[in-house]
N, C-alpha and C positions, 0 to 999 in steps of 0.2 A: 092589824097593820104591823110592819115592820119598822122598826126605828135603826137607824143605821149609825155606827159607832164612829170614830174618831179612827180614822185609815184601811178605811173597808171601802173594799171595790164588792161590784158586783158578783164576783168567781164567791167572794170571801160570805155573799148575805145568801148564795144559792146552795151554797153547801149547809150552812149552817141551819137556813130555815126550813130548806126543803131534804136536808140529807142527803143529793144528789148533783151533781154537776149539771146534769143533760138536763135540767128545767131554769137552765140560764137563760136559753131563750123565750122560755113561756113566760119567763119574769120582769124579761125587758119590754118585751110586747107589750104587756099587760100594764107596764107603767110607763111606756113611751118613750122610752131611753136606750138610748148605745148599749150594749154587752160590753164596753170596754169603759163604760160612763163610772166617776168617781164619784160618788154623792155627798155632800158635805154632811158632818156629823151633825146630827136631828133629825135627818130627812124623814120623812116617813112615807111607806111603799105597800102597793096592793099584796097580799102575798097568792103566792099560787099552792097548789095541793102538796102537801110533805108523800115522799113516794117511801121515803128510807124514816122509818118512823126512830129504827134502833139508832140510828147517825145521831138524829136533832136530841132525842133523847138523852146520849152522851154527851153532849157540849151543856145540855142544861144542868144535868148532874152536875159535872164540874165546875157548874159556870164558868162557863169560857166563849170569849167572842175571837171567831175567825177573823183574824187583820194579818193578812201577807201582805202588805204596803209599808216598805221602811220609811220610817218619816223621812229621813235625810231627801226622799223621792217627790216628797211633795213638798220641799222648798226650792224654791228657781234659782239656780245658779248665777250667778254675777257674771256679765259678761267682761272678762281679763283679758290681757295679752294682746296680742297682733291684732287677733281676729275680731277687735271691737273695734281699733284705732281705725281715726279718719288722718287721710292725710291732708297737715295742712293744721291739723288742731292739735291732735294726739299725738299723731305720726309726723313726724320732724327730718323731715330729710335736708343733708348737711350737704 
């Protein structure tokens, strides 16, 4: 099983478990999720066949977990400005 980290997408758990990019979609298949699906940290996932045995090998040596997801991305932005105002409530026309 795969355990998936704290700001890891999918691109991030197919590199690192399988060494290769092109088995992104065998991985989504296989666990029934979008290629674009963000999994919350714990998740745990079928894994598919490692093709790049020398890849996954290097990230274990160094223990390193693939996360290209800036946190700052996964907190939702507050709606500000104009473009939240109702008028009448927010929007005050004089």
């Amino acid at each position: 099983m795969l355990v998936t980290k704290v700001n890891q997408n999918m691109l991030d758990l197919t590199v690192q478990h399988t060494g290769d990019l092109a088995n992104l979609f065998a991985l989504a298949k296989l666990n029934g999720i979008s290629i674009n699906h963000i999994p919350d940290a714990g998740n745990m996932l079928l894994p598919v066949e490692i093709t790049e045995k020398k890849t996954v090998r290097f990230f274990e040596q160094i223990n390193y977990d693939v996360v290209t997801i800036e946190p700052s991305f996964t907190t939702p932005i507050p709606l500000t400005g104009i473009g939240s105002m109702q008028v009448g409530t927010t929007f005050i026309v004089s």
